[in-house]
C-alpha positions in Angstrom: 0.0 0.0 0.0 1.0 3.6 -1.0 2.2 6.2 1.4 -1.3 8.3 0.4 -3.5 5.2 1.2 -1.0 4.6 4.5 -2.3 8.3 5.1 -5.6 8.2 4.2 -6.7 5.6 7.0 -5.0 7.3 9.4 -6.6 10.0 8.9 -9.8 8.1 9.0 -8.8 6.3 12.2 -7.9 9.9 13.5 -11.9 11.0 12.6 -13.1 8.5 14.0 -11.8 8.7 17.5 -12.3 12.2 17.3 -16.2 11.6 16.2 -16.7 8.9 19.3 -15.8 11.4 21.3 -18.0 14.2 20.6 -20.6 11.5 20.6 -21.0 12.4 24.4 -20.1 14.9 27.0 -20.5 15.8 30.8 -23.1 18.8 31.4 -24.3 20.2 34.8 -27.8 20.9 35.3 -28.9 23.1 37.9 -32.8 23.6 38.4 -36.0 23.3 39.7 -37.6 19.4 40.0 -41.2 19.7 37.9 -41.5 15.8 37.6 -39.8 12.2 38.7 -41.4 9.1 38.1 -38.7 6.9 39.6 -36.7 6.5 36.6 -37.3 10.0 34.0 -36.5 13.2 36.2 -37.6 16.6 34.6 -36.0 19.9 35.6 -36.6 23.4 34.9 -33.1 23.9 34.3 -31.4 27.6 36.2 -31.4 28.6 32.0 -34.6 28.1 32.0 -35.4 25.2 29.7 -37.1 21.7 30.7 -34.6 18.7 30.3 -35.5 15.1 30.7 -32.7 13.3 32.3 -32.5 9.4 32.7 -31.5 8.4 36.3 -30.1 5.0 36.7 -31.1 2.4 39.2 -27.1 2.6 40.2 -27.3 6.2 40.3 -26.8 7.3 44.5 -28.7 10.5 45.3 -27.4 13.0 47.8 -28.9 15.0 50.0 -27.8 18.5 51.5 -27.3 19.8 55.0 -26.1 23.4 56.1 -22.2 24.2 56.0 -20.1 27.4 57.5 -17.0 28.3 58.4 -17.4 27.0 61.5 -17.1 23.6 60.3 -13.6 23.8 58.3 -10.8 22.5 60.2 -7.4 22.4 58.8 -6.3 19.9 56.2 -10.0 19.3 55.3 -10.4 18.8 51.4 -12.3 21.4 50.0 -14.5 22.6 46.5 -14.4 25.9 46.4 -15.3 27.4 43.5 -14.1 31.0 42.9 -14.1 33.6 40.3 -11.3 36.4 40.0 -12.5 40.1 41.4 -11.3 43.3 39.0 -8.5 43.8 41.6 -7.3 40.6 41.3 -8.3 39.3 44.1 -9.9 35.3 43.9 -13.2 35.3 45.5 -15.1 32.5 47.1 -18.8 32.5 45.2 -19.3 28.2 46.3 -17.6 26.1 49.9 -18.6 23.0 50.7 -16.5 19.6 51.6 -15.2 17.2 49.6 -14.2 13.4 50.3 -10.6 12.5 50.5 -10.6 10.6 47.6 -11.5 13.5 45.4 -8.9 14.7 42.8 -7.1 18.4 43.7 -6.3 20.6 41.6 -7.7 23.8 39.5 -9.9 23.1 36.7 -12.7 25.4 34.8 -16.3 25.5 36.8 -19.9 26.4 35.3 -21.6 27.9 38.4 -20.8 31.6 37.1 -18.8 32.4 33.8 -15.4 32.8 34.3 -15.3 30.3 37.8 -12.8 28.0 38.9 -13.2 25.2 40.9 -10.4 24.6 43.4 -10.4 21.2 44.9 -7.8 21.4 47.8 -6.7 20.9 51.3 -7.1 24.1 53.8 -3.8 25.0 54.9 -5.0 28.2 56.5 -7.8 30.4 57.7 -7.6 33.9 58.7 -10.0 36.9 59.5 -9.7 40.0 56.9 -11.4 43.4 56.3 -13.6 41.3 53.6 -14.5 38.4 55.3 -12.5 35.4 56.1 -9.8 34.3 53.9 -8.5 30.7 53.1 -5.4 29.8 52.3 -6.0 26.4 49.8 -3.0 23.6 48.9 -4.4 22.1 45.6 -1.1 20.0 45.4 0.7 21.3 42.6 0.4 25.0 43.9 -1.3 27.0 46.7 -3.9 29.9 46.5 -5.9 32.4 48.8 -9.4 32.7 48.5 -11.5 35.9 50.0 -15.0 34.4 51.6 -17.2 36.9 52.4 -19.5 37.1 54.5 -23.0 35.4 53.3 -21.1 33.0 50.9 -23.4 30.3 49.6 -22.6 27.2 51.6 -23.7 23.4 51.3 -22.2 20.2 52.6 -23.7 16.9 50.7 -25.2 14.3 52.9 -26.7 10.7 51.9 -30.3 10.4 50.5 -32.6 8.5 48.4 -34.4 8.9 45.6 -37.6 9.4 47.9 -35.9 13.1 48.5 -36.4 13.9 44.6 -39.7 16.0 44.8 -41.4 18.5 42.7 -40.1 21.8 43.2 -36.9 20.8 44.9 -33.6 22.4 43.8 -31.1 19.6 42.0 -27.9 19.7 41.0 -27.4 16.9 38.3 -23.6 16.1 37.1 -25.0 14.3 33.7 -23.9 12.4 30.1 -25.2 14.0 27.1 -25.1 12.2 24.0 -25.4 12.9 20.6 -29.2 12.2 20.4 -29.4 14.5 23.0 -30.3 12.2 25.9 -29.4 13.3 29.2 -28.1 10.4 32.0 -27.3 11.6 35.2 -24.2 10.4 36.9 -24.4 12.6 40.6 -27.0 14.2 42.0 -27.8 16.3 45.1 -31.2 17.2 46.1 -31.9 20.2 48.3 -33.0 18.4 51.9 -35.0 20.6 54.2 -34.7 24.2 52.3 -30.8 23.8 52.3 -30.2 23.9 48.6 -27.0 22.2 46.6 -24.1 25.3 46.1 -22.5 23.7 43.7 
């Protein structure tokens, strides 16, 4: 075989792998419950469209309790999710806990354009004229994070599917694919008015 047809189906091979996976992506849907029937759940997504997500029997669901500052104690892994002020100063706009088998680092976050979530270890907490400020080891590197006061809070808690009502606030870590069928892969329910941060 020729050098072109040596090329040509590695270029093919090249498209294809590249096609498979586009086929599917991870999307976070934040909303409103409108509808569960034990295995469909509908939201009224934060953007305000209705989505239809598939929730597998394998699926755990989590529930949500109250967090605050109170509760962090040093060399607890946390999620904060941040977003840089004009000044340049990294801002806390999400806190909650995170289990110790969680991942750290700094990666891109949805919950406001431009957010980061930090997954790391608290190394430090400190009082400042803006609230209270954190000083986060994300193992390759180390950041502080401003939390001012009335920073939305969560911690996740276990539940059940029973928790999934109409006009409960969900946050659903889901599989699109390219039919455009949602499968959830995490969710957390809001439990007794305490709503998912995240």
């Amino acid at each position: 075989m020729g050098k072109l047809g040596l090329g040509l189906i590695a270029g093919l091979f090249a498209i294809a792998g590249s096609s498979a996976m586009a086929q599917q992506k991870n999307v976070n849907i934040r909303g409103t419950v409108t509808g569960f029937d034990g295995k469909i759940l509908s939201v009224n997504s934060r953007e305000g469209g209705a989505v239809n997500i598939e929730l597998p029997e394998n699926v755990p669901v989590a529930g949500t309790k109250a967090f605050t500052l109170a509760d962090i104690k040093p060399g607890m892994p946390l999620g904060v999710t941040t977003v840089k002020r004009a000044d340049g100063e990294i801002i806390a706009i999400d806190v909650r806990p995170i289990p110790p088998t969680a991942a750290l680092g700094l990666s891109p976050f949805d919950l406001q354009p431009g957010s980061t979530m930090n997954n790391a270890l608290l190394e430090g907490q400190a009082q400042s004229a803006g609230g209270s400020e954190l000083t986060l080891n994300y193992k390759s590197g180390m950041v502080k994070v401003l939390v001012p006061a009335g920073t939305p809070m969560s911690q996740a808690v276990p539940g059940s599917r029973n928790d999934i009502k109409v006009g409960e606030t969900i946050f659903v870590a889901a599989r699109v694919d390219a039919d455009g069928k949602f499968t959830a892969a995490r969710v957390q329910v809001s439990t007794n008015g305490i709503k998912p941060t995240q």
